[in-house]
N, C-alpha and C positions, 0 to 999 in steps of 0.2 A: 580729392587731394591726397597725395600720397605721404603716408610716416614716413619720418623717421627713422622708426623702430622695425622699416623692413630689412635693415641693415643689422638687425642686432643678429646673431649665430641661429641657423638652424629656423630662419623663418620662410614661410612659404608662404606667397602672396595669397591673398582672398579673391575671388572671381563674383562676377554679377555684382549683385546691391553695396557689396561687402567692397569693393573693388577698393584699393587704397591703404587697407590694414592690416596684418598678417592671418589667415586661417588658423596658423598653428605654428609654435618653433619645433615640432620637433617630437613633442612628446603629448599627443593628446589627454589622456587620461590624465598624466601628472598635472597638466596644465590644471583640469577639471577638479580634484583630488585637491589640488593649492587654493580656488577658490572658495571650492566648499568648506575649507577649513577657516577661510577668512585672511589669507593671506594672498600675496601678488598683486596683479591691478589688469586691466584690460585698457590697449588702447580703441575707443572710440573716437579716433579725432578725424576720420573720415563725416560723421555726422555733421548738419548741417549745426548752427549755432545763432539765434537771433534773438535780439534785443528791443524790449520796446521802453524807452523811459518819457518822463514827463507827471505832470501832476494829476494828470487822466487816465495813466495807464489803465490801472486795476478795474476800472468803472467801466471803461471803454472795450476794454477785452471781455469784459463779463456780457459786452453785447451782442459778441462774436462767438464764442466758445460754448464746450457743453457743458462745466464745470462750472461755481460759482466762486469766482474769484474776486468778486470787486471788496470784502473783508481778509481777502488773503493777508493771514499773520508775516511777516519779514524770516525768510529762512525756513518757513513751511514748504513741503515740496508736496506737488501735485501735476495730475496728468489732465489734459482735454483732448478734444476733438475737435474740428470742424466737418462742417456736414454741409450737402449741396443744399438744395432746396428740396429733395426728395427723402433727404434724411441717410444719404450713402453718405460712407464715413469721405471725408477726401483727406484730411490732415489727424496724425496722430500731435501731440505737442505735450515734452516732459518740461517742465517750470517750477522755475523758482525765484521768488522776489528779494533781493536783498535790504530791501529798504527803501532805493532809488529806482533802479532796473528788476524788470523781469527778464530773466534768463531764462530760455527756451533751446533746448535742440530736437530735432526732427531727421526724417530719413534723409541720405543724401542728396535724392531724384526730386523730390518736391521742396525742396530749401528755394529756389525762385519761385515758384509756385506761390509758397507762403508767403515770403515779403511783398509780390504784385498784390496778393490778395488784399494785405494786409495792408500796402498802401492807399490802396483804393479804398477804403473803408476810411481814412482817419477824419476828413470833413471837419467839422470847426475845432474838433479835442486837441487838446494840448497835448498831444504824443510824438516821440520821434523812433521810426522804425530803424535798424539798422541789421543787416548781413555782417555777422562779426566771424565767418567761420575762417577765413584766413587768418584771423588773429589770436581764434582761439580755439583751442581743442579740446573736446571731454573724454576724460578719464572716467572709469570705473573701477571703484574700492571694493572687493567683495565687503556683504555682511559680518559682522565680527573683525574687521581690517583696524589693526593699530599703527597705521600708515597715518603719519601727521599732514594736517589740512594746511599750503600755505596761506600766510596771512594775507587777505584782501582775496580772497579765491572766494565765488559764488560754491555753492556746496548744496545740492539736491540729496537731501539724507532720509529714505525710505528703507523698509523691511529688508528688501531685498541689496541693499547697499544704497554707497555712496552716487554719486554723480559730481566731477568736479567740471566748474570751465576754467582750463588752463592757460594762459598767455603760451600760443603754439613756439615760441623761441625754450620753453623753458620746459618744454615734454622729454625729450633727451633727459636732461638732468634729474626730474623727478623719476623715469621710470625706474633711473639707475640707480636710486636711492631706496625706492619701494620696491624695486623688484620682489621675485619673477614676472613678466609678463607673460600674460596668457594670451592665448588666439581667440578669433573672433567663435569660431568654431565651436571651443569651451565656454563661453560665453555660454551661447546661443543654445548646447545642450541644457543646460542649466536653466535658461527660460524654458523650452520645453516641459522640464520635469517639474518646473513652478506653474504651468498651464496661463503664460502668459503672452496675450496674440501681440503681433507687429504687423503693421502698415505695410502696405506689397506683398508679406509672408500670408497671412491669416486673413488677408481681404482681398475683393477685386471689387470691380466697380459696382456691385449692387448688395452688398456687406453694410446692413443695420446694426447699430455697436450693439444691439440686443443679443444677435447669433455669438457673437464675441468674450459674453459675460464682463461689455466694458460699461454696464451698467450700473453707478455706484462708484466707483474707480474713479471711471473719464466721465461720467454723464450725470448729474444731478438733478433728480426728478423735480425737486421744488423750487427750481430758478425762474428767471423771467425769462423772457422770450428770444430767440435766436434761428437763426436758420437751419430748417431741419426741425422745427420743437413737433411738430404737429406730427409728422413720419412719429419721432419717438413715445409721443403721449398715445396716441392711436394704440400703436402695437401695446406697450404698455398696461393699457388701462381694457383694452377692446381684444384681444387676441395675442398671438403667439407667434413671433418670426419664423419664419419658412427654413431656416437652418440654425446648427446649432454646433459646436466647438465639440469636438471630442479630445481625447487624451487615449492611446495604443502603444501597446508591446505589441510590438513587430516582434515573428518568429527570428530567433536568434539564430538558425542554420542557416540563414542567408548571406550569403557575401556582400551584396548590395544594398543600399539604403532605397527605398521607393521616393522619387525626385518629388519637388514642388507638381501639382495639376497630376501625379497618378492617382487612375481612378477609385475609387472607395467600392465593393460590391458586398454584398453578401455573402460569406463564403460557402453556404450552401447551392446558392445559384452558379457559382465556379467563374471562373476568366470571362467568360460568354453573358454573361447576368448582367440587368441593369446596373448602369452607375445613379448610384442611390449621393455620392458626394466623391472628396476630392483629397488627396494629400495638400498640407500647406506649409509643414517644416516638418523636416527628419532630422535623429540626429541618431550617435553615438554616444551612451553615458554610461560611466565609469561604474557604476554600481548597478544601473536597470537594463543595461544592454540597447538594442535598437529600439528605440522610442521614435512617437511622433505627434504631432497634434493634426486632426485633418475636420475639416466642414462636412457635413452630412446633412440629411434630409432628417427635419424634427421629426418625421414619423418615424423612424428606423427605432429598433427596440434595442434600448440600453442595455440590455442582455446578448445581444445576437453577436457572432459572430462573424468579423469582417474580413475580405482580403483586400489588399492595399496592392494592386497590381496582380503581380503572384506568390504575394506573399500570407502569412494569415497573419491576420490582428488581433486582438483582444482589445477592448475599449472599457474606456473608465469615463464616466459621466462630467464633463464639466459645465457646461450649459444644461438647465433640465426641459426636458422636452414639453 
């Protein structure tokens, strides 16, 4: 769905996943610069947005999910997964229960994905699923935001910020309220430097939330049962996922950023050298220079030296091998 907010001065549309919400107005860093201090807002209102209410929810999703939610407190915010039967991640989902509804948004590309799946699952529970993302759009408040919350607004309030879902007729008016708006872009450098993976970005189809470090987070070891438990207790309990998440300073004499899929090597084996793993998000950051998160092989040594195309890396440990 398209903002808005591509109208406001100095915006440059977002391309790929992003498709829908600005990259940037204009001014990168300042953008990044505004949120790290706790000021501005980001529009996410391309994300998908679904609802499930009824007197079953909490219980019912706790059958489905990798998080233990059927005690979820009203206004606690928390993240899950779904996972196939093999234990690959397929759905990332951020949630929050106001009391009636849980509120969930997710990536734009699986928003049907999720509600099929999720209809097919409801069987005799008193649930009702709903696609609210035409009606409603999520914002984000950076951390430290003295942006006021409207009243009757679901509110996902975590470490790293806010999460609002906005009634989309009434996105204009707040963002002109709270402004600056930042681009997706700045956003997005700012997950990187918190080392935190995204669905499409930091996965492909055979991505155990183990490699991810969404262990703890999104997956909770002492739940009951759900599809995918057996994949996660295995590795768990018996052995060590086959990849693992790193964190990279990219050489700063480079012009270009290394895209999503460029290869990972070792920089002593040079251009020519095994691809040992992969780039998964680059970005631009106002104070670290070119950073990036990328997958690699757990055996690769947390010390070594990578290149990231042809560029050279440095890495910093976020999953331990």
């Amino acid at each position: 769905m398209k903002s808005p907010l591509l109208s406001l001065p100095g915006a440059v549309p977002a391309e790929g996943r992003d498709e829908g919400v600005a990259a940037h107005y204009g001014d990168l860093f300042r953008e990044q610069r505004a949120l790290a201090d706790g000021s501005g807002l980001v529009d996410l209102s391309h994300r998908g947005v679904v609802t499930v209410t009824g007197d079953d929810r909490l219980t019912w999703l706790h059958l489905l999910l990798t998080q233990h939610v059927s005690d979820l407190a009203p206004n606690q915010a928390t993240e899950a997964l779904i996972l196939s039967a093999n234990g690959h991640i397929e759905h990332a989902l951020y949630l929050v229960d106001d009391g009636t509804t849980v509120w969930m948004h997710a990536e734009p590309e699986t928003r049907e994905a999720l509600v099929a799946y999720l209809e097919s699952m409801k069987f005799f529970y008193r649930v009702e699923v709903a696609d609210r993302t035409e009606d409603f759009a999520v914002v984000h408040l950076p951390a430290g935001s003295i942006a006021q919350v409207p009243d009757g607004a679901a509110v996902r309030e975590t470490a790293h910020g806010r999460d609002l879902f906005l009634p989309r007729a009434e996105l204009e008016t707040y963002a002109a309220a709270h402004g600056p708006v930042a681009g997706i872009l700045a956003y997005e450098a700012l997950r990187v430097e918190a080392h935190r993976p995204r669905l499409g970005f930091e996965t492909d189809h055979r991505t155990i939330p183990h490699e991810l470090g969404w262990i703890g987070s999104a997956v909770h070891l002492q739940k009951g049962c759900y599809r995918g438990q057996e994949t996660v207790a295995r590795v768990h309990n018996l052995g060590k996922p086959p990849r693992r998440l790193v964190f990279l300073h990219l050489d700063g004499s480079e012009v270009h950023l290394p895209g999503h899929g460029t290869p990972v090597r070792l920089a002593a084996d040079g251009e020519e050298g095994r691809q040992l793993g992969f780039i998964t998000t680059s970005a631009r950051h106002h104070e670290l220079g070119p950073i990036a998160l990328a997958l690699v092989k757990r055996n690769v040594a947390v010390d070594a030296e990578l290149l990231a195309g042809d560029t050279a890396a440095a890495q910093e440990t976020v999953v331990e091998p």
